[in-house]
C-alpha positions in Angstrom: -76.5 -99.3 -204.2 -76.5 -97.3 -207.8 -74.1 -98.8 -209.9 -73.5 -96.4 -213.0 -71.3 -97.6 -216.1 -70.1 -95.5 -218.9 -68.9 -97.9 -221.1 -69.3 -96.9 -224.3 -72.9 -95.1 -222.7 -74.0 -94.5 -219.6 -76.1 -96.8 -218.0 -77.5 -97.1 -214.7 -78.3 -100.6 -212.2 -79.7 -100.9 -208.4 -78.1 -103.6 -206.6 -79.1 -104.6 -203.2 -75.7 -104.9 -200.6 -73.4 -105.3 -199.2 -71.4 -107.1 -202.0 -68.0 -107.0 -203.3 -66.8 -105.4 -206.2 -65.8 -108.4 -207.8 -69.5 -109.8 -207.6 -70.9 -106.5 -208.7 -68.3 -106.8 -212.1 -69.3 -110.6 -212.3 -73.0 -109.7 -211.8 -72.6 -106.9 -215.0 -70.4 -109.4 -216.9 -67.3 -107.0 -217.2 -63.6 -108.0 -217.0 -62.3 -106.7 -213.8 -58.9 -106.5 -215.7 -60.5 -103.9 -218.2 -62.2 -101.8 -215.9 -61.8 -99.2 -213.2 -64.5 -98.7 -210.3 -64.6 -95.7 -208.3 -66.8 -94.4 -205.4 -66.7 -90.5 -204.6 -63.0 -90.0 -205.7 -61.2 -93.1 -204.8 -60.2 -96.2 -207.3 -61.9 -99.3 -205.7 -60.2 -103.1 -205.2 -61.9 -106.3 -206.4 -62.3 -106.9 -202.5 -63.2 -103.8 -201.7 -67.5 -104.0 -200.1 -70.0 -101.5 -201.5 -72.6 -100.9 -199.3 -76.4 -100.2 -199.6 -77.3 -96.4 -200.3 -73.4 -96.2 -201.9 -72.9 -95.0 -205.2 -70.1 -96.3 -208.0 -69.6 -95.4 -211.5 -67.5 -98.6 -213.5 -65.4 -97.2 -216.4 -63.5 -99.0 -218.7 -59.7 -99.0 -218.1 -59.1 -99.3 -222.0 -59.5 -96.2 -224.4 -59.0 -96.1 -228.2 -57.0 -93.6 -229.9 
């Protein structure tokens, strides 16, 4: 799976799956309180799986202004 985060730049990781978005946010050391994960056009759940060949983007659920 292609993980890509945005927070504050984008970055990109390959994880091998299936795994949980929880373990994917423990894996990347972010708060799963602070950020939002999203596959295609839908807002994922900590249980929510992500499969192999899947793409996510992780933002963060916080913005300055």
């Amino acid at each position: 799976m292609r993980v890509i985060m945005r927070i504050p730049e984008k970055k990109e990781f390959t994880f091998s799956g299936p795994k949980k978005v929880r373990e994917i946010l423990r894996e990347l050391k972010m708060n799963p309180e602070a950020t939002l994960v999203i596959k295609g056009n839908t807002l994922l759940t900590l249980d929510d799986v992500v499969e192999d060949g899947e793409e996510i983007e992780v933002r963060s659920a916080i913005s300055g202004g």
